[in-house]
N, CA, C and O atoms as a DFTB+ gen file, in Angstrom:
572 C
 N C O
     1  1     -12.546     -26.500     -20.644
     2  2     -12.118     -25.215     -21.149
     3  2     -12.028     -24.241     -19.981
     4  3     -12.923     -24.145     -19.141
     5  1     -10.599     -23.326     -19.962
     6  2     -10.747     -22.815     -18.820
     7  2     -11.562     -21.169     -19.045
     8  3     -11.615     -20.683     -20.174
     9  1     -11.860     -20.802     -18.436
    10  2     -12.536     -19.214     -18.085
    11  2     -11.684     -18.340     -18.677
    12  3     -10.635     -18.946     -18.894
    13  1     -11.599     -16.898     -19.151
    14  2     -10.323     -16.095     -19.314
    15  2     -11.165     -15.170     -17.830
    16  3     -12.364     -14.988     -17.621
    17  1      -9.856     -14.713     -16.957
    18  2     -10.101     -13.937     -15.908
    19  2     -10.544     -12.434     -16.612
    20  3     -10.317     -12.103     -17.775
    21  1     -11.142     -11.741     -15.714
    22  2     -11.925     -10.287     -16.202
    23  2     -10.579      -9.075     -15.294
    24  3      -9.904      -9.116     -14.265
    25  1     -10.761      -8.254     -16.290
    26  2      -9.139      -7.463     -15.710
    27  2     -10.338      -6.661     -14.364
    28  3     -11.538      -6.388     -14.342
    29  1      -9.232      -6.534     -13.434
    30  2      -9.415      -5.604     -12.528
    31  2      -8.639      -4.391     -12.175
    32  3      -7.438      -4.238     -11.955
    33  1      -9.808      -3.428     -12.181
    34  2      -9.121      -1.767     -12.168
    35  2      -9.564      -1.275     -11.177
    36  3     -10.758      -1.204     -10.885
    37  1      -8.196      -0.688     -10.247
    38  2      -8.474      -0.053      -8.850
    39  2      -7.936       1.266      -8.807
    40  3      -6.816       1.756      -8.953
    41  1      -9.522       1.851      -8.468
    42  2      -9.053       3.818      -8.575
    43  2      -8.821       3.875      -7.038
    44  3      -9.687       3.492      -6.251
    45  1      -7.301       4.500      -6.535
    46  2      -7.233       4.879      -5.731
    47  2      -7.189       5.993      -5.570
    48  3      -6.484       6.688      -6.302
    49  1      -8.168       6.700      -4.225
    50  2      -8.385       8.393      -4.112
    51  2      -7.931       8.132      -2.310
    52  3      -7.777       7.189      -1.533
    53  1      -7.866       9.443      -2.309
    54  2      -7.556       9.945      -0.839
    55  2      -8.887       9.000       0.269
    56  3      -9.956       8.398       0.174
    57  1      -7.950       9.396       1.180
    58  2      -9.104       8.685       2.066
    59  2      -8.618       9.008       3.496
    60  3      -7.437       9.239       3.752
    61  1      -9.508       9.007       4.313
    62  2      -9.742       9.327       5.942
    63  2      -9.038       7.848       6.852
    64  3      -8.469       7.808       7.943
    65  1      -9.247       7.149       6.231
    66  2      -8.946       5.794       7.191
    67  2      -7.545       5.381       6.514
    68  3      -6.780       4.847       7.318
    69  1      -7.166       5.482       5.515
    70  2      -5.556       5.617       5.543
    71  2      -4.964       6.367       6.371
    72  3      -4.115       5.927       7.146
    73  1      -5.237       7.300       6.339
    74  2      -4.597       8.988       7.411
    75  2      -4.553       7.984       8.497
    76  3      -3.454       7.545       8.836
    77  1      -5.527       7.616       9.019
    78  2      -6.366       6.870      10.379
    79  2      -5.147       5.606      10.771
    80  3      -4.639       5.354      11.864
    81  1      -4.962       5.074       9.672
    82  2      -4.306       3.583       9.789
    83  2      -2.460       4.125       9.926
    84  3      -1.570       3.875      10.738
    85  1      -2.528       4.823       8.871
    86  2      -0.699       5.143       9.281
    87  2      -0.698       6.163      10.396
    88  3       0.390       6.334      10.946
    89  1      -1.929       7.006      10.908
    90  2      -1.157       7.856      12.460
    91  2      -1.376       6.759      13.215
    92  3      -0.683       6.984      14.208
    93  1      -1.961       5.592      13.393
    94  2      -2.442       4.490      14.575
    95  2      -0.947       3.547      14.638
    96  3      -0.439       3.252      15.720
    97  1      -0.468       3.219      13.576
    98  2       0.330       2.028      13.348
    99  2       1.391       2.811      14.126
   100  3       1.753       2.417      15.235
   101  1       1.926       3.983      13.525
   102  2       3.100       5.029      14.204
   103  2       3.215       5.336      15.679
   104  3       4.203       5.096      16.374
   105  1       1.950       5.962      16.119
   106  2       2.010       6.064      17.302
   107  2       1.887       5.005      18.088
   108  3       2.395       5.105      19.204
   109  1       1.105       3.566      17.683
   110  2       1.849       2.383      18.633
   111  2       3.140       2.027      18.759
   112  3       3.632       1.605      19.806
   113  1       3.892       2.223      17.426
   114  2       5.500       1.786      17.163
   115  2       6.106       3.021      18.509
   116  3       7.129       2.960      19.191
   117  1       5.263       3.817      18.500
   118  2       6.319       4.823      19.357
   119  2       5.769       4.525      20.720
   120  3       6.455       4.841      21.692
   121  1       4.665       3.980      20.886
   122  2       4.151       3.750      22.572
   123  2       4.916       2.567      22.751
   124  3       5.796       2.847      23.565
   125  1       4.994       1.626      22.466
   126  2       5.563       0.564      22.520
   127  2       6.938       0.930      22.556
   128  3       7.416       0.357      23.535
   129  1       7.924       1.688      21.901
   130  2       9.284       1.712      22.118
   131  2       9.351       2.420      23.583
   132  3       9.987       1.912      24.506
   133  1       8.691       3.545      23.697
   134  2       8.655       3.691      25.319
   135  2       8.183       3.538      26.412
   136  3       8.404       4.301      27.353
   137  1       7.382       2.421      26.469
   138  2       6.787       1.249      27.690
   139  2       8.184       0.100      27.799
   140  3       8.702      -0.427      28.783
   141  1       8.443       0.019      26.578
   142  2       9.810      -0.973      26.275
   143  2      11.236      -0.574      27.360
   144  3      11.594      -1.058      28.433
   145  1      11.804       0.533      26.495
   146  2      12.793       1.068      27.227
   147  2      12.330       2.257      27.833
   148  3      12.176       3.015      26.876
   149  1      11.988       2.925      28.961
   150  2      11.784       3.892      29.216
   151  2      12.855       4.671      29.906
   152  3      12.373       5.707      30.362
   153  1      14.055       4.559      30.136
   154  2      14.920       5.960      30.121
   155  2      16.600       5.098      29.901
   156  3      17.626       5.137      30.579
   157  1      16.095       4.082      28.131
   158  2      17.406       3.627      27.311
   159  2      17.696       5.173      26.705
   160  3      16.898       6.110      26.666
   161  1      19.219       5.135      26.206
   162  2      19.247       5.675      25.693
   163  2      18.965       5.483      23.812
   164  3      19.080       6.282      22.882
   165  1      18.692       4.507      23.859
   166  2      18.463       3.437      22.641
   167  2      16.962       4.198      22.237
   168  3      16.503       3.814      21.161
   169  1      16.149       5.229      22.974
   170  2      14.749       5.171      22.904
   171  2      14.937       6.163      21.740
   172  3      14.284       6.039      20.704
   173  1      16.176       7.520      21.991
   174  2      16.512       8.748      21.725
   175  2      17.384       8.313      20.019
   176  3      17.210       9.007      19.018
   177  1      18.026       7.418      20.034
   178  2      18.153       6.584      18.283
   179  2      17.017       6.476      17.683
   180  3      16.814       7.013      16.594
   181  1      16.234       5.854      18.238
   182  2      15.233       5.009      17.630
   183  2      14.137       6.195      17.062
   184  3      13.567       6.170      15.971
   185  1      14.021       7.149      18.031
   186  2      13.187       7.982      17.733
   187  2      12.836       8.804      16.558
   188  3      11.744       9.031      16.036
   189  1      13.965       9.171      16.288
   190  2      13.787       9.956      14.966
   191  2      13.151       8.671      13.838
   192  3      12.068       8.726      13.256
   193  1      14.062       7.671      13.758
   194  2      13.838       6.712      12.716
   195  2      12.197       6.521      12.546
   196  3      11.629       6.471      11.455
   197  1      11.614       6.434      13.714
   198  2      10.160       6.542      13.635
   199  2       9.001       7.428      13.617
   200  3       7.784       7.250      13.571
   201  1       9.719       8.370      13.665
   202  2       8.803       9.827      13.228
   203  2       9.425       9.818      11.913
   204  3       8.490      10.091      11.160
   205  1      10.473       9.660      11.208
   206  2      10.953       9.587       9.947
   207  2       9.971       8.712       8.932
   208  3       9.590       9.133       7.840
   209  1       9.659       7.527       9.446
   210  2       8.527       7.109       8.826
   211  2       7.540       6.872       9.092
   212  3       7.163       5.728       8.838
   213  1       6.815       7.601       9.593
   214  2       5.613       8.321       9.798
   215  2       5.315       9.433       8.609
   216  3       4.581       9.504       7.623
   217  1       6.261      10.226       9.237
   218  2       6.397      10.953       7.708
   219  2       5.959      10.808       6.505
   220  3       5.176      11.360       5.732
   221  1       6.930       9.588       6.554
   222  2       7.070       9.183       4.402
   223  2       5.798       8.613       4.577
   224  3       4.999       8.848       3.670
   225  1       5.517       8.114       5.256
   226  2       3.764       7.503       5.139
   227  2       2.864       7.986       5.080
   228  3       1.770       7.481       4.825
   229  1       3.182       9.377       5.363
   230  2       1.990      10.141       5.336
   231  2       1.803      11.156       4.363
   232  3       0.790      11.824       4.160
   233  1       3.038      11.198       3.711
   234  2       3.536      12.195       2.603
   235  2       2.954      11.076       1.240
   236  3       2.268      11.443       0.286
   237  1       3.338       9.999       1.438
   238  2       3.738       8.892       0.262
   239  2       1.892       8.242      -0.068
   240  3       1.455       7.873      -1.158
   241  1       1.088       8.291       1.352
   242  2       0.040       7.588       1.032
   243  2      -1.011       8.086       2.365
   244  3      -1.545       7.285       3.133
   245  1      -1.173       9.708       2.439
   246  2      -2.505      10.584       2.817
   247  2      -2.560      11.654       1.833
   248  3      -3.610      11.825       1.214
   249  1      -1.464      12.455       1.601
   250  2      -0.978      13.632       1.099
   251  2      -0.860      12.895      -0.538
   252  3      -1.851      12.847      -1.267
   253  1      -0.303      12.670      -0.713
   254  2      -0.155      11.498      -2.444
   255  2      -0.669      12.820      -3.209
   256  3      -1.799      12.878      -3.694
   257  1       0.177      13.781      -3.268
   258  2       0.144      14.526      -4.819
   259  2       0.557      14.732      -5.570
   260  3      -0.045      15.248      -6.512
   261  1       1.986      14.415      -5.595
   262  2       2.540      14.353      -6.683
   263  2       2.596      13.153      -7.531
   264  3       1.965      12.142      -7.223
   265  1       3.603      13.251      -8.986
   266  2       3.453      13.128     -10.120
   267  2       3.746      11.069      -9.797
   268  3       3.257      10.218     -10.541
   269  1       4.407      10.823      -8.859
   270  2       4.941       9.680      -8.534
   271  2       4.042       8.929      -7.373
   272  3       4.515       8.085      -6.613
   273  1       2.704       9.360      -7.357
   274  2       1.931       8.352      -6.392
   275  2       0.924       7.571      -7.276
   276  3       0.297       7.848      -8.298
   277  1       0.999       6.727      -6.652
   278  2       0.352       5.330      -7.453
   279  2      -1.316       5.522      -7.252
   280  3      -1.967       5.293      -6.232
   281  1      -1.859       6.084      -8.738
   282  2      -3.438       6.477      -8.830
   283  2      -4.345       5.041      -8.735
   284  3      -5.082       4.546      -7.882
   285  1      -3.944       4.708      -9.890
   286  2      -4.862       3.140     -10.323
   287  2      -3.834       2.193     -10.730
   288  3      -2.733       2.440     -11.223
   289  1      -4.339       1.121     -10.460
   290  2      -3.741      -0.327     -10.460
   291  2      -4.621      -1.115     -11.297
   292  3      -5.840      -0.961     -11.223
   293  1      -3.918      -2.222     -12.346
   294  2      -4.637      -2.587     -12.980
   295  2      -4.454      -4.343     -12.563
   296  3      -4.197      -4.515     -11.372
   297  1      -4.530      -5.274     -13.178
   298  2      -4.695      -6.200     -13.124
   299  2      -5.290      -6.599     -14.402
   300  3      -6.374      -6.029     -14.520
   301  1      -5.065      -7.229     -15.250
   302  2      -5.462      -7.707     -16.792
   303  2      -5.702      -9.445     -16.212
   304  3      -5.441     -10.010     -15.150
   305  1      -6.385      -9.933     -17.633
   306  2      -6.465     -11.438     -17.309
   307  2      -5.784     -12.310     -17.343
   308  3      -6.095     -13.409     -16.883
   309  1      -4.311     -11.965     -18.077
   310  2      -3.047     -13.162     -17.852
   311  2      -2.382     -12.678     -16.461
   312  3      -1.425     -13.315     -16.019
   313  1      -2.782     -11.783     -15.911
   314  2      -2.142     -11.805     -14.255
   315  2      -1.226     -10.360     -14.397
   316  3      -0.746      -9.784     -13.421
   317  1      -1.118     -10.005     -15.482
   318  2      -0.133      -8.689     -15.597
   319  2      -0.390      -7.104     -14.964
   320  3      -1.338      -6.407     -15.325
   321  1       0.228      -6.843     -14.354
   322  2      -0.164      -5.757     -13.302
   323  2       0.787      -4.465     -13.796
   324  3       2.015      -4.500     -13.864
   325  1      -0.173      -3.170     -14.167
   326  2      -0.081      -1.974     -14.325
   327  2      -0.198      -0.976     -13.378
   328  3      -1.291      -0.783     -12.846
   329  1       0.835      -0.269     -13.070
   330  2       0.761       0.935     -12.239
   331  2       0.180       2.356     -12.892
   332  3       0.554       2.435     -14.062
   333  1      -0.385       3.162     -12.604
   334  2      -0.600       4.636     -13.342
   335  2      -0.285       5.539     -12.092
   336  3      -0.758       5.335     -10.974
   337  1       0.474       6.445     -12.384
   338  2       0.933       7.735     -11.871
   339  2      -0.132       8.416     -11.564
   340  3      -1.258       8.086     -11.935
   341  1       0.217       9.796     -10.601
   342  2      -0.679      11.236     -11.230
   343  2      -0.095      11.592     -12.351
   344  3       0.031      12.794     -12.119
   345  1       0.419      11.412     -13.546
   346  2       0.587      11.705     -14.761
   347  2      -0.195      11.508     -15.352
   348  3      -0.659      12.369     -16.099
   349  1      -0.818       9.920     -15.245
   350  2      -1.232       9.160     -15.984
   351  2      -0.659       7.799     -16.394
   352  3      -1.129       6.670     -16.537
   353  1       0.849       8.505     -16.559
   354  2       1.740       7.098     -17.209
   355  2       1.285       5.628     -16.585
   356  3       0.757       5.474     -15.483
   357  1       1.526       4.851     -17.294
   358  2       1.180       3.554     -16.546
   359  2       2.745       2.718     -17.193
   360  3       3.277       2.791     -18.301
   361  1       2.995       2.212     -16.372
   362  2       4.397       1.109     -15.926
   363  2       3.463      -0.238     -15.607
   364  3       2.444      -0.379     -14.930
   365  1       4.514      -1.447     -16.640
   366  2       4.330      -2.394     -15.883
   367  2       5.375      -3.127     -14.548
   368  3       6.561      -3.224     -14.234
   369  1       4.098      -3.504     -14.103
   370  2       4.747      -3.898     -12.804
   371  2       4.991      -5.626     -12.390
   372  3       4.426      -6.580     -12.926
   373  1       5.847      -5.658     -11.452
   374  2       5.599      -7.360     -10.642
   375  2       5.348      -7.264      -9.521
   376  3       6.021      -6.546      -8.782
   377  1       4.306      -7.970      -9.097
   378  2       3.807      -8.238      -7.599
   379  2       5.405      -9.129      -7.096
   380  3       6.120      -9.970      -7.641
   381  1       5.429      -8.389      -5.777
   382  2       6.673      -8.685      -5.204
   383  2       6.303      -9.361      -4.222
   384  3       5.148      -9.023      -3.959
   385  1       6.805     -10.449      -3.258
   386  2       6.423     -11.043      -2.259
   387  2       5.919      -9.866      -0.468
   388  3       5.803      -8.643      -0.399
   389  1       5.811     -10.540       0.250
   390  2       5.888      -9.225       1.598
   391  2       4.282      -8.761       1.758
   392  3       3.923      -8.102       2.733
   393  1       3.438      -9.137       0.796
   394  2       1.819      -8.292       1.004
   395  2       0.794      -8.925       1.983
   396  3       0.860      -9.923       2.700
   397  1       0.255      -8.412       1.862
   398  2      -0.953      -9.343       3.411
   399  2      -1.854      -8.400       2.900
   400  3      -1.827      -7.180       2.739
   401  1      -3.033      -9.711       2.592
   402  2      -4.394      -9.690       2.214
   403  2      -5.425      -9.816       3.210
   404  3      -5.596     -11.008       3.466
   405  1      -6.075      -9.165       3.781
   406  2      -7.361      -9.693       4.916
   407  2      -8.540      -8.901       4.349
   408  3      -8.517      -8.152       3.373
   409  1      -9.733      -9.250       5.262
   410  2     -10.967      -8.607       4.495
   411  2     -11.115      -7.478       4.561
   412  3     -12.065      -7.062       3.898
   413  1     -10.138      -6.213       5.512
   414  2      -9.964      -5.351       5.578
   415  2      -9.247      -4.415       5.007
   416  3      -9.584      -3.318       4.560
   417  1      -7.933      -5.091       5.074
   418  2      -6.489      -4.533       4.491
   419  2      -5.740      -5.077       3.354
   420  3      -5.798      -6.306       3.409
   421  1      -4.967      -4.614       2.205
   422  2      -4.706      -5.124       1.309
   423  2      -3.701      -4.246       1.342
   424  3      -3.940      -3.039       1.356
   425  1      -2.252      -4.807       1.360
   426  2      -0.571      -4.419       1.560
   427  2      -0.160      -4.791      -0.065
   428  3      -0.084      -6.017      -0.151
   429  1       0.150      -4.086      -1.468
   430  2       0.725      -5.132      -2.482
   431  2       1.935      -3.971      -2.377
   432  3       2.005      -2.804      -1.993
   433  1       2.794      -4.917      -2.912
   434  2       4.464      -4.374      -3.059
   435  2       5.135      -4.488      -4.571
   436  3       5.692      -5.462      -5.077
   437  1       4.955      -3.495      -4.987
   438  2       5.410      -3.869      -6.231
   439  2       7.049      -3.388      -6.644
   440  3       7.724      -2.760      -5.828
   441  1       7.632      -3.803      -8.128
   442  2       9.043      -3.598      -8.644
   443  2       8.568      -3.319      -9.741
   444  3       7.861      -4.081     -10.400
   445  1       8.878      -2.274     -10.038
   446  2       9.090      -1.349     -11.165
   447  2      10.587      -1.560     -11.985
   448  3      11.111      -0.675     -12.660
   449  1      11.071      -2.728     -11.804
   450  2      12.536      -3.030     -12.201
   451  2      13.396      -2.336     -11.673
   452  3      13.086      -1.435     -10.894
   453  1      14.463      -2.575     -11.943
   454  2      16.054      -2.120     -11.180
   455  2      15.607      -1.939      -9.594
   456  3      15.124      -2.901      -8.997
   457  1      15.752      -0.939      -9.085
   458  2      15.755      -0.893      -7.744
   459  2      14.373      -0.272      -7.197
   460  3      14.045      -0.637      -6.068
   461  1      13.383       0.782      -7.989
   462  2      12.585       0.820      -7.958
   463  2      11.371       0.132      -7.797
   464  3      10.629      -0.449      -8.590
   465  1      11.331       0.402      -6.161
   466  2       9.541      -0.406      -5.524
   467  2       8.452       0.893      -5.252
   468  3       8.641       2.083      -4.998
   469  1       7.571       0.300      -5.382
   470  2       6.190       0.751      -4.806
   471  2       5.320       0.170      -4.195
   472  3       4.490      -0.573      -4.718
   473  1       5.431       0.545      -2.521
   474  2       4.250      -0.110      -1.744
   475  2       2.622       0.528      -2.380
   476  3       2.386       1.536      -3.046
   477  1       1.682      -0.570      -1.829
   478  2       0.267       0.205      -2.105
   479  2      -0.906      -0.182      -0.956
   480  3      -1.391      -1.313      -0.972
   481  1      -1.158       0.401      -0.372
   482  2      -2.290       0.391       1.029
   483  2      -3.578       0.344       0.532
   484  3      -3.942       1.519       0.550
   485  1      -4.434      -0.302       0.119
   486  2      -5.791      -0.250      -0.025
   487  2      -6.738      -0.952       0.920
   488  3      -6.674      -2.136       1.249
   489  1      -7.846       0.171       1.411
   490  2      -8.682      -0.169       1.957
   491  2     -10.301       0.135       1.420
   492  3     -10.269       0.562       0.266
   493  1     -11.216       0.063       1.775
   494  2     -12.571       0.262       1.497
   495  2     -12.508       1.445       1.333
   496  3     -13.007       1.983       0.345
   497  1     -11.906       2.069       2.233
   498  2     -12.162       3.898       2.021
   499  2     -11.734       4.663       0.961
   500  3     -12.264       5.597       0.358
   501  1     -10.333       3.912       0.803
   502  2      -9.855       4.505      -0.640
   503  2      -9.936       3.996      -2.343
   504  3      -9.456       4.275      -3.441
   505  1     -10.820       3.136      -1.743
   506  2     -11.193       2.717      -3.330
   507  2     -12.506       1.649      -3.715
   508  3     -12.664       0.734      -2.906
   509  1     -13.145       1.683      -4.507
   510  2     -14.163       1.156      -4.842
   511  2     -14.574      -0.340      -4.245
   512  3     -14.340      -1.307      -4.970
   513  1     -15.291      -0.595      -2.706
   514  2     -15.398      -1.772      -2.312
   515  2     -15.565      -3.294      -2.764
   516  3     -15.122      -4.303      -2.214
   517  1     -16.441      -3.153      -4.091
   518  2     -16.474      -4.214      -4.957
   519  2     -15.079      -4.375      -5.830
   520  3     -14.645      -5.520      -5.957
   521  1     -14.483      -3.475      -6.330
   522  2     -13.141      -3.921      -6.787
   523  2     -12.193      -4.390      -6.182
   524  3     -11.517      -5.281      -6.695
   525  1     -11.996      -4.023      -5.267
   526  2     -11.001      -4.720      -3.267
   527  2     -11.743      -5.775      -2.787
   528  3     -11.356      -6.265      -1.726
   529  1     -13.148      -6.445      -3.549
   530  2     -13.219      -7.916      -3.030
   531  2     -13.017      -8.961      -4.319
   532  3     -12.804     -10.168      -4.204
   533  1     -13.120      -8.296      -5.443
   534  2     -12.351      -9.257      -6.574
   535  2     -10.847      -9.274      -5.964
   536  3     -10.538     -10.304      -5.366
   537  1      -9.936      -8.301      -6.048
   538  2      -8.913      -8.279      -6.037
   539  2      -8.552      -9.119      -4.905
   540  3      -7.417      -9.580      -5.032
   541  1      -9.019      -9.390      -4.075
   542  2      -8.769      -9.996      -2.700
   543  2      -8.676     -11.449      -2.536
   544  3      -7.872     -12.035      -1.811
   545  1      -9.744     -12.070      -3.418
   546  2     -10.242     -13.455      -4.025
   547  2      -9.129     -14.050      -4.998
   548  3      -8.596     -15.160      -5.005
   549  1      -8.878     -12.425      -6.194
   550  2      -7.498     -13.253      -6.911
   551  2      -6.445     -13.316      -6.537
   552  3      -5.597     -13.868      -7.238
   553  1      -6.158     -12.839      -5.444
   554  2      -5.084     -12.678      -4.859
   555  2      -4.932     -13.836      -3.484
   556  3      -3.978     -14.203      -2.798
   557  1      -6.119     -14.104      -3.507
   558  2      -5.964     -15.409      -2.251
   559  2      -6.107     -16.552      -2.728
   560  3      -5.719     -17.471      -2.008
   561  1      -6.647     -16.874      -3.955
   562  2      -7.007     -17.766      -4.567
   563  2      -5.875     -17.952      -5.562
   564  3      -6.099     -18.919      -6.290
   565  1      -4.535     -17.227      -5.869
   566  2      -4.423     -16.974      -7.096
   567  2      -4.365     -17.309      -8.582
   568  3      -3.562     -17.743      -9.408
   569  1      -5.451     -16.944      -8.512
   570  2      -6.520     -16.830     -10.077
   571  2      -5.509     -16.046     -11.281
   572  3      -5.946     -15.836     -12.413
């Protein structure tokens, strides 16, 4: 007889080491483009594109106040995955391929149907440590 899985619910709140992780990732993408080419003109394209998303990264997942940032994530026991807004609303969702799980970092990508995605960054800081090591297990294991 098999087990029924136990749903998992992840409150995501603001956090210091997100801020931490998207100014670190950015400003290597930009040290690295200019150790790379240092007087392409290819550096002066590129540039904006990467302060551009920096930006949305930091708007989309430090800042996260409006009505369209992804609060809590659910996970039920047939595998079905719920998004909730700052509304509240909750959408179901599909885990989309592209995520990377480590004991640190947890990348999920979800589709909200039609063209509508939502990345989601969870780390220890922003959400309840024991719920980010279930989630980590069903997700490596997948349970």
């Amino acid at each position: 007889m098999q087990r029924a899985l136990e749903r998992i619910l992840i409150e995501i709140r603001p956090s210091r080491a997100v801020a931490v992780f998207i100014l670190v990732i950015h400003l290597l993408a930009l040290a690295v483009l200019c150790i790379s080419y240092p007087f392409e003109p290819l550096v002066v394209a590129i540039l904006p594109v990467v302060l551009m998303s920096g930006y949305h990264g930091w708007a989309t997942f430090v800042r996260a106040r409006g009505a369209r940032t992804i609060r809590r994530i659910e996970l039920n026991g047939r595998g079905e995955w719920m998004l909730y807004d700052g509304n509240g609303e909750g959408r179901a969702a599909l885990l989309q391929g592209g995520g990377f799980v480590s004991t640190w970092l947890v990348v999920l990508n979800f589709s909200l149907g039609g063209w509508r995605r939502r990345p989601v960054i969870l780390l220890s800081g922003n959400t309840e440590p024991d719920q980010l090591r279930r989630l980590r297990v069903r997700l490596r294991h997948r349970l």
